[in-house]
BASEZA-964545 format. One line per 3 residues: number of its first residue (from 1); their letters; for each residue x negated, z, y of C-alpha. Coordinates in pm, whole numbers, always signed. Each point is the difference from the previous one (the first is absolute). Last residue first. Example, Ala and Ser with C-alpha at 12.3 -4.5 7.8 and 13.67 -1.06 7.14 Angstrom:
2 = sa = -1367/+714/-106 ~ +137/+66/-344
This chain:
619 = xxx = -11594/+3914/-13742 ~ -216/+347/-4 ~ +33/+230/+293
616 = xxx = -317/+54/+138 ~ +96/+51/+372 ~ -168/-263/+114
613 = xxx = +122/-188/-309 ~ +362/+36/+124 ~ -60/-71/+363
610 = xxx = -136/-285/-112 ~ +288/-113/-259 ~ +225/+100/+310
607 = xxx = -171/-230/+278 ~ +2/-283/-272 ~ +411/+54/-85
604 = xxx = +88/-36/+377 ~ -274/-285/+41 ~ +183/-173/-221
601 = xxx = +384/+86/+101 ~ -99/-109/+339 ~ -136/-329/-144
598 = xxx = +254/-96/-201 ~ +284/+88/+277 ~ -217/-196/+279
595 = xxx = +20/-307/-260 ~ +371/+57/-131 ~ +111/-46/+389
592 = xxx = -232/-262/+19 ~ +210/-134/-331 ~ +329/+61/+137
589 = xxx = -37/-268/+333 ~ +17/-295/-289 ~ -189/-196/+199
586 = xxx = -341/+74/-302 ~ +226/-45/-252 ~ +63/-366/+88
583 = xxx = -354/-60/+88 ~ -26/+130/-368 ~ +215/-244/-163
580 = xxx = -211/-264/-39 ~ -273/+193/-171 ~ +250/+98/-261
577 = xxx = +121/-374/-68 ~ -374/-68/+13 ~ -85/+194/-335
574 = xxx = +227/-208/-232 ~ +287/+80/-215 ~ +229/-310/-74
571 = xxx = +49/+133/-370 ~ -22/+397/+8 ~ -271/+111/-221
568 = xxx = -243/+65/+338 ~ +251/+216/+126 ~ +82/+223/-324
565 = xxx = -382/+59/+8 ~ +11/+113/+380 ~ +316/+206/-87
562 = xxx = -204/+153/-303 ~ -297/+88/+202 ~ +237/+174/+299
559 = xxx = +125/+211/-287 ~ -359/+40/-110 ~ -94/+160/+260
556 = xxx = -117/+352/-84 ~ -160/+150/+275 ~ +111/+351/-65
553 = xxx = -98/-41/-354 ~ -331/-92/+47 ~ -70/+305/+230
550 = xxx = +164/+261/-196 ~ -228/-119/-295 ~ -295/+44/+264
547 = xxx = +96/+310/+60 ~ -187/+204/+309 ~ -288/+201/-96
544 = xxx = -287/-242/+188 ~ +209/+46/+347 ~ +64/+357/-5
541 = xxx = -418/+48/-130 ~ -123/-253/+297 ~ -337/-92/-54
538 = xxx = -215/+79/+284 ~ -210/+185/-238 ~ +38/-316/-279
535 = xxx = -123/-248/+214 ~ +268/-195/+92 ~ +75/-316/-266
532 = xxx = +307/+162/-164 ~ +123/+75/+345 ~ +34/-336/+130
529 = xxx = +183/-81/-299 ~ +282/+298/+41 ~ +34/-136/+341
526 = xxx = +82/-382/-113 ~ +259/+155/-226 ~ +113/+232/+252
523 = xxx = +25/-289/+229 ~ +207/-246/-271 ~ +217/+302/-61
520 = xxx = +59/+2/+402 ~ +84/-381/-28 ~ +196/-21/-314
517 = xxx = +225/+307/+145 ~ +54/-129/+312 ~ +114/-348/-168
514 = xxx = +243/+235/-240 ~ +150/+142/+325 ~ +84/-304/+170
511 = xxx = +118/-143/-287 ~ +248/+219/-37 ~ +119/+32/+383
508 = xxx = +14/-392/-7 ~ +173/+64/-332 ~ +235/+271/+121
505 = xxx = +80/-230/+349 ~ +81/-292/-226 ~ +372/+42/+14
502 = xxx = -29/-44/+385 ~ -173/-386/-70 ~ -389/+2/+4
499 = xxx = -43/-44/-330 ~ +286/-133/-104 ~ -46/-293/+161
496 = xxx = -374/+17/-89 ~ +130/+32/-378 ~ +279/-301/+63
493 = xxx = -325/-233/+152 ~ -213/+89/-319 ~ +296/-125/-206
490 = xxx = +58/-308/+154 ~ -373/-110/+19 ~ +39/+113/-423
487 = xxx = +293/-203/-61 ~ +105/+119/-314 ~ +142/-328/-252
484 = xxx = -240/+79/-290 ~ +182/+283/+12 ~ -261/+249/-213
481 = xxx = -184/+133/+337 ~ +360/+216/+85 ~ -113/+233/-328
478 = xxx = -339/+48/+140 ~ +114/+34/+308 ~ +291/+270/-108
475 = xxx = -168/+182/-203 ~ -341/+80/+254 ~ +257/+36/+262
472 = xxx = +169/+295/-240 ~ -364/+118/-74 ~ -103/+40/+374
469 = xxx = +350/+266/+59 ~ +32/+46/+365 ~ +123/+363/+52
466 = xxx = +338/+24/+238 ~ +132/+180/-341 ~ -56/-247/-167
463 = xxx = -55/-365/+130 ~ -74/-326/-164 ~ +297/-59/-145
460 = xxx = +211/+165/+261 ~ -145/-238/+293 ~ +17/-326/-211
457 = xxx = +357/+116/-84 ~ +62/+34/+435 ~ -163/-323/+19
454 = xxx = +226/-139/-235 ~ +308/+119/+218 ~ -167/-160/+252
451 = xxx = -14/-321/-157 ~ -322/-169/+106 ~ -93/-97/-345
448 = xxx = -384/-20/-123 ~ -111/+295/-137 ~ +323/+141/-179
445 = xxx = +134/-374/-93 ~ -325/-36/-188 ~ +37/+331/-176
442 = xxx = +290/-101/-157 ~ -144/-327/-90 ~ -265/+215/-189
439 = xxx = +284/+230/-163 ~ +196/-283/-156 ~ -273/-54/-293
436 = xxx = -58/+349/-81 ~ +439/+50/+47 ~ +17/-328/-250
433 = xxx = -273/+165/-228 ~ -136/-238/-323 ~ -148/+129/-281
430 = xxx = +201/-257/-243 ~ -134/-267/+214 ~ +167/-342/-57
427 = xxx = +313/+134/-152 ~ +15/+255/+259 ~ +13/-195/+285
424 = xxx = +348/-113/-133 ~ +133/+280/-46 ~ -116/+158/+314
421 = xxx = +93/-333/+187 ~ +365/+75/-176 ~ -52/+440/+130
418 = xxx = -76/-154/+305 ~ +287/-244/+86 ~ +242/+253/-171
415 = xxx = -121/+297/+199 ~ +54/-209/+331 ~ +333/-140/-125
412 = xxx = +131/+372/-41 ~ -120/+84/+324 ~ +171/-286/+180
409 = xxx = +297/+139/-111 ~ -48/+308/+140 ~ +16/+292/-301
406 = xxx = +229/+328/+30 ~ -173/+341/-95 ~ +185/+283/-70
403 = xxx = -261/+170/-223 ~ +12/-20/-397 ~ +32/-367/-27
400 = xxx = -285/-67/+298 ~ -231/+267/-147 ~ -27/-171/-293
397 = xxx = -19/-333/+98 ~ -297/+138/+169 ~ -170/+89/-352
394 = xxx = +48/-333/-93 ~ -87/-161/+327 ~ -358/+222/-23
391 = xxx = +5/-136/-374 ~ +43/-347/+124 ~ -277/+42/+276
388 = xxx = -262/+115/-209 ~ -234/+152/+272 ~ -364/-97/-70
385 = xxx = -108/-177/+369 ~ +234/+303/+162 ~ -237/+270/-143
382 = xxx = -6/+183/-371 ~ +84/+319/+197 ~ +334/-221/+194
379 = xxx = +184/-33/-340 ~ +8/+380/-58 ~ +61/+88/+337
376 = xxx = +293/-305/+0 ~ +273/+163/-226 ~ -35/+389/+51
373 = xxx = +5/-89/+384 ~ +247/-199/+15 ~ +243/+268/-173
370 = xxx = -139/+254/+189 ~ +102/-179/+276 ~ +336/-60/-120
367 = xxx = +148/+346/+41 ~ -73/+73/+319 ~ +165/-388/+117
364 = xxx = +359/+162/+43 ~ +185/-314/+65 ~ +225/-51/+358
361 = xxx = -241/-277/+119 ~ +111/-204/-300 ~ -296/-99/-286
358 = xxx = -87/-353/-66 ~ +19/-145/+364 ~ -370/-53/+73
355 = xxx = +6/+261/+295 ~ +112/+241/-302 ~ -252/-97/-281
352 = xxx = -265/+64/+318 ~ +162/+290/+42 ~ -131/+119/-371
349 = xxx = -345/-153/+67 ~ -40/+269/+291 ~ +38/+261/-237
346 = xxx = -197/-137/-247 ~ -256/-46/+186 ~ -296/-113/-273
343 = xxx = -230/-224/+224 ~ +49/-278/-197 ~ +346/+65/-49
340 = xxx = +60/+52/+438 ~ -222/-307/+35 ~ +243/-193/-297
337 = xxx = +330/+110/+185 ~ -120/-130/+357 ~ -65/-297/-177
334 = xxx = +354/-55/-101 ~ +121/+134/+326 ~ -150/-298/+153
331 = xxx = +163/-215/-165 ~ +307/+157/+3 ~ +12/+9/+345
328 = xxx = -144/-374/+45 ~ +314/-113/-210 ~ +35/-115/-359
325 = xxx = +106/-328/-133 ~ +95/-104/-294 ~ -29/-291/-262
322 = xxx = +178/-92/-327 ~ +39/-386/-2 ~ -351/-107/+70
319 = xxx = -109/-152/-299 ~ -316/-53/-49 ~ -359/+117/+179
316 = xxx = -312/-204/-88 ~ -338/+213/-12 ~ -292/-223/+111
313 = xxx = -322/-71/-168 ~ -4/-382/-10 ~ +134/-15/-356
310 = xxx = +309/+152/+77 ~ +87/+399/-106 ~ +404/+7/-24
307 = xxx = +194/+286/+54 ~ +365/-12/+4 ~ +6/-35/-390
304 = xxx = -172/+323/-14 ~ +242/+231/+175 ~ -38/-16/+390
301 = xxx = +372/+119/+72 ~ +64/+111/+327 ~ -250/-165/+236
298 = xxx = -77/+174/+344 ~ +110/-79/+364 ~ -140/+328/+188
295 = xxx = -267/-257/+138 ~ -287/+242/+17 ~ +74/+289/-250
292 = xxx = +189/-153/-256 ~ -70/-353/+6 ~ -365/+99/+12
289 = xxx = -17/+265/-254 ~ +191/-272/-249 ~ -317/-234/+121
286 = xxx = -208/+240/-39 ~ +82/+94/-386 ~ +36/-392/-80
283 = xxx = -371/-26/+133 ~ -100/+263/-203 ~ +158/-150/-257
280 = xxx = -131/-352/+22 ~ -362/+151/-14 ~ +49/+185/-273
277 = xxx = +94/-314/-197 ~ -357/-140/+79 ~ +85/-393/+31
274 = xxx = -215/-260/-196 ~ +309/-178/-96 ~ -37/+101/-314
271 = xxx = +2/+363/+108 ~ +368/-51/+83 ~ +78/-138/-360
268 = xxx = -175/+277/-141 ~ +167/+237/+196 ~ +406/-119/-46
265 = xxx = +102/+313/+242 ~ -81/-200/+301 ~ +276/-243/-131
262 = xxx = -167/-324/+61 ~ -3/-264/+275 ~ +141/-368/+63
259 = xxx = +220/+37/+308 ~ +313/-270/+12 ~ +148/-13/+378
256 = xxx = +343/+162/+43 ~ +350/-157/-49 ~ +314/+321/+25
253 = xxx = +325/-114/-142 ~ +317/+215/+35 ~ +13/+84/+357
250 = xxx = -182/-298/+98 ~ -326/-212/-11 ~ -166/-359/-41
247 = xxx = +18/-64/+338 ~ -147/+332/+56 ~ -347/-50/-193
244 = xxx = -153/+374/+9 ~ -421/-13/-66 ~ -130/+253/-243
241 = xxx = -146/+323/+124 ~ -396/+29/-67 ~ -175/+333/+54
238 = xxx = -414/-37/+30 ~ -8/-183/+380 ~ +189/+288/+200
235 = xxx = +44/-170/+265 ~ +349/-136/-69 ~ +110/+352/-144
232 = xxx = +286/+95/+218 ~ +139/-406/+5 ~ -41/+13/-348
229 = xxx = +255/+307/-15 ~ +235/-171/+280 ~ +3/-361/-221
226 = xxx = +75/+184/-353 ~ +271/+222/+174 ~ +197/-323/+157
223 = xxx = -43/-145/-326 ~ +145/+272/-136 ~ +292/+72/+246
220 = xxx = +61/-394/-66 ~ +0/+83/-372 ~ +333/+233/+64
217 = xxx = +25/+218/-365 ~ -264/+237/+60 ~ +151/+100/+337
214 = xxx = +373/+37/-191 ~ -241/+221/-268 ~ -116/+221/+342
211 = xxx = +331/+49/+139 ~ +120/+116/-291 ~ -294/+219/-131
208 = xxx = +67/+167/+343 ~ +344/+22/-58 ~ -46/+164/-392
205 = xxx = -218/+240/+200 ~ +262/+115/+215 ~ +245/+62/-242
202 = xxx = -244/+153/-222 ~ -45/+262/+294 ~ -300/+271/-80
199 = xxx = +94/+320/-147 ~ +120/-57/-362 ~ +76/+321/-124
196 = xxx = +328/+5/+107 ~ +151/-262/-231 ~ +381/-62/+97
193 = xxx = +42/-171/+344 ~ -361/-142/+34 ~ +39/-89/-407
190 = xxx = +333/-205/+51 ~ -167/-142/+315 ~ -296/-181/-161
187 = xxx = +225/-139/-324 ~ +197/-166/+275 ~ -312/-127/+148
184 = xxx = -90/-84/-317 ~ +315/-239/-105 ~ -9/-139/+350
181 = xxx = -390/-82/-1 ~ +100/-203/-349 ~ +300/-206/+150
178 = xxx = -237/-74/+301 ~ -317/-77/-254 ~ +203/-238/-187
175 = xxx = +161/-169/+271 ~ -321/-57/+174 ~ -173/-118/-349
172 = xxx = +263/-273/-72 ~ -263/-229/-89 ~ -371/+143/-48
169 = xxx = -206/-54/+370 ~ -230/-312/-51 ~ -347/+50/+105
166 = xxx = -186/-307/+65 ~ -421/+2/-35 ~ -181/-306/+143
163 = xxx = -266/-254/-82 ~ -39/-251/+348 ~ +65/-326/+6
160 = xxx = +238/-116/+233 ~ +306/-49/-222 ~ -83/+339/-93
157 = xxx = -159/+111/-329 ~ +187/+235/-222 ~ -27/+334/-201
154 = xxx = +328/+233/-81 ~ +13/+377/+87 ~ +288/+170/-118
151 = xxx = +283/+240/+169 ~ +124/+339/+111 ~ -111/+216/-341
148 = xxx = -317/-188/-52 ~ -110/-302/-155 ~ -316/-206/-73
145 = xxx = -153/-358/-46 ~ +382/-121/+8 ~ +77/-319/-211
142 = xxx = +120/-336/+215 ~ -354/-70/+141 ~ +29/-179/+291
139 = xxx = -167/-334/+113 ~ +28/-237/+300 ~ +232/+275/+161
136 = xxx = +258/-17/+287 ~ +151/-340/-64 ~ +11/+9/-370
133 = xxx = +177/+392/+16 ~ +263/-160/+203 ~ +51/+150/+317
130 = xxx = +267/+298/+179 ~ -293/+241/+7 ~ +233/+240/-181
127 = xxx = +185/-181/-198 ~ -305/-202/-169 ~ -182/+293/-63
124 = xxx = +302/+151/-136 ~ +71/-286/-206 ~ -366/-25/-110
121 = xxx = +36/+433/-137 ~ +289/-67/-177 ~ -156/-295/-156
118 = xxx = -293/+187/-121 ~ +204/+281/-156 ~ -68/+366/+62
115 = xxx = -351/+187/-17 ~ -32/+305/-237 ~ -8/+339/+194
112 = xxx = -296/+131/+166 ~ +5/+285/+276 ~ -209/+260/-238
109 = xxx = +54/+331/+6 ~ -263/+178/-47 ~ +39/+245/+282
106 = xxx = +325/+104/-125 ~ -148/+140/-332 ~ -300/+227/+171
103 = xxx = +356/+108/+284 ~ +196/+102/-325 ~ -305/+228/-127
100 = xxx = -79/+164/+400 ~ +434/+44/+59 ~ +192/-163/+216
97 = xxx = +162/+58/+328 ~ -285/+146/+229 ~ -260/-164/-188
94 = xxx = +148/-356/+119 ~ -220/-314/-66 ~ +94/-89/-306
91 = xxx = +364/+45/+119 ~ -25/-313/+224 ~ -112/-209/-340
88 = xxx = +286/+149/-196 ~ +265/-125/+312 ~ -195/-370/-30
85 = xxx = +56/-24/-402 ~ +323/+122/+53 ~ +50/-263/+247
82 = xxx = -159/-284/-199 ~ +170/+65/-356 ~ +187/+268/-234
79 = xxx = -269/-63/-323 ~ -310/+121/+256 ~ +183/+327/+141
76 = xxx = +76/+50/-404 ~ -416/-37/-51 ~ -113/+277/+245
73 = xxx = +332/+225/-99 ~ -166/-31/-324 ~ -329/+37/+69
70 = xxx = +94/+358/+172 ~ +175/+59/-284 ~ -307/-31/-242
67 = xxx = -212/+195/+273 ~ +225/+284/-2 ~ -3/+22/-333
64 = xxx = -341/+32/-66 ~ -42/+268/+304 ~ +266/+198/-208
61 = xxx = +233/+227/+216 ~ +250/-257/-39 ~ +66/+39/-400
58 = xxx = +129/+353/+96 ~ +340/-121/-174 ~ +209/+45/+297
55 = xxx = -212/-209/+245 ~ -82/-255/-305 ~ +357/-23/-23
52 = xxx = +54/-72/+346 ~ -279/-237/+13 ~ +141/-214/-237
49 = xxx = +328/+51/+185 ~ -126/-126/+271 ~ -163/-321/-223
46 = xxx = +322/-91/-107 ~ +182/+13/+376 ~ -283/-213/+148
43 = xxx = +81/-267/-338 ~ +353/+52/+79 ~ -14/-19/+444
40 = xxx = -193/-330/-12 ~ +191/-265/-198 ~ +334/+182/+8
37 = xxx = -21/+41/+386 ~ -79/-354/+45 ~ +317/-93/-201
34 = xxx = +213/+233/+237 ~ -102/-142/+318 ~ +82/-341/-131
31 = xxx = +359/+126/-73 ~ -24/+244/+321 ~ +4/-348/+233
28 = xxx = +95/+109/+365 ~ -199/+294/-62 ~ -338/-246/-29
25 = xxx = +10/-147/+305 ~ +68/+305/+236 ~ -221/+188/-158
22 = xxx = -265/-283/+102 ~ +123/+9/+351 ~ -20/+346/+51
19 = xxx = -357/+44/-183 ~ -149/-245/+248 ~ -322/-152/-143
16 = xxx = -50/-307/+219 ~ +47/-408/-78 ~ +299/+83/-194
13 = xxx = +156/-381/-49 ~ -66/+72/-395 ~ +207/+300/-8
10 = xxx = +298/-262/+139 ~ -80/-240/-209 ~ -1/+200/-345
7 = xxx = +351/+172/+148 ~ +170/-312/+11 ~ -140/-90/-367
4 = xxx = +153/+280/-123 ~ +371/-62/+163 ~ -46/-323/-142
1 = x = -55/+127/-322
């Protein structure tokens, strides 16, 4: 017993995952070893050889029985505690390990377990912040108003007054979850060295989920986490983060102000508060797109309980405990990957997957292209706004457990976050699109930042084939004039940029050529009049034959129409911002250049039209 209780200090001094050291700890006592074993390695054991039978038997091939196991193993990672619980969580979000039906269980699990003992949790309050619970609360409420896996919330007023939330961490959790992580890692390694089929490294993903539970577990990393994520949205006056108090705060006990809000999936109550519900997810959705894409600092785990609509109109953030970063490269690969979808290049989608770390250099990518392609070409006819992005992760989960693809951990949150805010979206609008809703901040970052690898996306989104395509600017305005955020003065100033940057040498050539157009179509036009009215015997016949239809259709302009529509729909949109940009336009020493090229190419195209009607050749 001693012996025991040796060990239970020393795995509760672990501050950092370190698989050494916690091996260490635990083969120095097999007895304890041994009992944890027989708790977790029978009941996995039983329900192997459940699916062994149902292997032999044929019983496997059934969908229905598939689905019954798959709740099983769903509801045993449940029954063997907090780091199963966390392992089956990690696997939710790995196609390239488990299976579509096991991954539908997995997602559901839920990170609730009964709460523990009141007194428990006081003395570790009391332990921790080295105080009596008198002196550092008037008033604490001794039941829990919710538990998880890693702890339980309790409500309490300061000494000073204000209404707070305290998270108490379960007791004994840390030696728990290092005797557990051993167990699996163990487990990990026995099927790296004897199941081939599994290509990606357990070993290495039980160590990530490591590092990330022993994160989880230190409430000063979550405070610290809370205070750096409201710090990223302080001017951003429709997200809420509750205030940290760090007196009141330590490894095991985390003190946070007290929101009042409701679960944005509890509608009625919501609407009650004379809030639209659709409004607090699309600002959930850009606020997810924001951590992502802008601050590359992005919330984990924004499952209902996290998100909290307040009576003012902001969205409240909780619990901070599973964030990640992920860098500029990545970042901007991401929406290098969505212009190359959008614009259905496969090909070039496929190294994207490799400059984003999920395929090896070394990987013969022929052979997944058509796989892309067979997935997304159906998805992309219905248009981005429509896509269904859980049966486009479906079908990729697909490709990733039949291809050798390995997943960055960051990916795996990412698809987590937005497959939860999905979820959770979806129970407020059952029609709802997160890709319809993402795709407008998307194009946001397109037009406005000064990335040049974004530039170089711009470029290829509205380019093929060196041919400027009017519809694909046309798309991306209109879809850009959504963000209530765009800054339209910005915006006009990254076009000019662009403009009359070296990449915008085809458009300046472009629109150079479709001004020359207008204005000699604009002469015929005026031509064709003028000879209407002649007298009919100095009519001429060349001129009078000529096709009006042909004529209309040449001067179509509705593309420039619909970006002068999209304009005036933008928020912040008003006539002088153009006007006070044209002395800027007018410097630019490109646009006299454009001038003397519009006119050439003018009088070029008039001189043949007469040419062509003095010689009687219809238009």
């Amino acid at each position: 017993m001693g012996k025991e209780l040796s060990d239970f200090i020393e795995a509760s001094g672990l501050l950092e995952y370190d698989p050494e050291a916690i091996a260490s700890i635990y083969k120095k006592n097999p007895i304890r070893l041994l009992r944890r074993l027989w708790q977790t390695l029978l009941p996995i054991g039983l329900f192997l050889i459940r699916i062994g039978w149902d292997k032999i038997t044929g019983l496997l091939e059934k969908n229905e029985i598939k689905v019954t196991r798959a709740k099983e193993f769903t509801n045993l990672l449940v029954d063997l505690g907090p780091a199963f619980i966390k392992a089956g969580q990690a696997l939710s979000t790995r196609p390239d390990i488990v299976p579509q039906i096991f991954l539908n269980e997995l997602a559901q699990l839920q990170d609730q377990l009964p709460g523990f003992e009141s007194k428990l949790a006081m003395a570790c309050i009391e332990e921790d912040l080295e105080n009596t619970i008198e002196n550092i609360f008037k008033q604490i409420d001794k039941e829990p108003i919710s538990a998880a896996s890693l702890g339980q919330v309790h409500k309490a007023i300061l000494k000073s007054g204000e209404k707070v939330a305290v998270k108490v961490q379960r007791p004994g959790l840390r030696e728990q979850i290092t005797l557990d992580l051993y167990i699996v890692r163990n487990i990990a390694i026995w099927f790296k060295n004897n199941i081939g089929i599994i290509r990606s490294d357990l070993v290495a993903l039980i160590d990530e989920l490591g590092r990330r539970v022993f994160e989880e577990m230190d409430y000063l990393n979550e405070a610290t986490n809370a205070e750096k994520f409201k710090e990223f949205h302080k001017k951003n006056p429709r997200i809420a983060v509750p205030a940290i108090y760090r007196n009141e705060t330590s490894r095991r006990v985390l003190t946070m102000e007290w929101i009042d809000g409701i679960k944005l999936t509890n509608i009625i109550e919501v609407k009650k508060l004379g809030i639209d519900p659709n409004k607090m997810i699309e600002i959930g959705v850009n606020c997810s797109l924001q951590q992502l894409i802008e601050h590359g600092f992005f919330h984990a785990d924004p499952h209902p309980g996290n998100i909290l609509a307040m009576k003012d109109g902001r969205l409240c953030y909780l619990d901070f405990g599973m964030m990640s970063d992920i860098s500029k490269e990545s970042r901007t690969g991401l929406i290098k990957a969505v212009v190359h979808l959008v614009n259905k290049k496969f090909d070039k989608l496929s190294n994207d997957f490799v400059q984003l770390g999920f395929l090896s250099k070394d990987i013969d990518l022929k052979p997944i292209v058509p796989a892309f392609e067979k997935v997304f070409t159906q998805a992309l006819e219905v248009g981005v706004n429509k896509m269904d992005f859980k049966a486009v992760t479906d079908d990729m989960s697909g490709i990733m457990y039949k291809f050798p693809f390995r997943l960055p951990p960051y990916y795996a949150l990412i698809i987590r976050s937005l497959i939860t805010l999905e979820g959770i979206a979806l129970s407020v609008d059952p029609n709802f699109k997160i890709l319809g809703a993402a795709y407008p901040y998307f194009a946001r970052r397109l037009m406005e930042d000064e990335d040049p690898n974004l530039r170089s996306s711009l470029k290829e989104m509205l380019f093929e084939e060196n041919v400027f395509k009017w519809g694909k600017l046309d798309d991306l305005l209109g879809s850009a004039s959504k963000q209530q955020e765009l800054d339209i003065e910005k915006l006009i100033d990254q076009v000019i940029n662009f403009l009359f940057s070296q990449n915008g040498n085809i458009l300046r050539n472009e629109l150079t050529e479709a001004i020359a157009i207008k204005i000699d179509l604009i002469g015929w036009k005026a031509l064709m009049n003028v000879n209407k009215k002649l007298p009919k015997i100095i009519r001429s016949n060349t001129i009078e034959k000529c096709s009006q239809n042909n004529l209309n259709s040449s001067l179509n302009i509705q593309p420039i129409k619909n970006l002068f529509t999209i304009s005036k729909e933008i928020t912040g949109f008003k006539r002088n911002i153009i006007f006070r940009k044209v002395p800027r336009i007018l410097k630019e020493p490109d646009t006299f250049k454009m001038g003397i090229n519009v006119i050439k190419k003018t009088s070029e195209k008039g001189i043949v039209r007469l040419v062509k009607v003095a010689a009687g050749v219809e238009q």
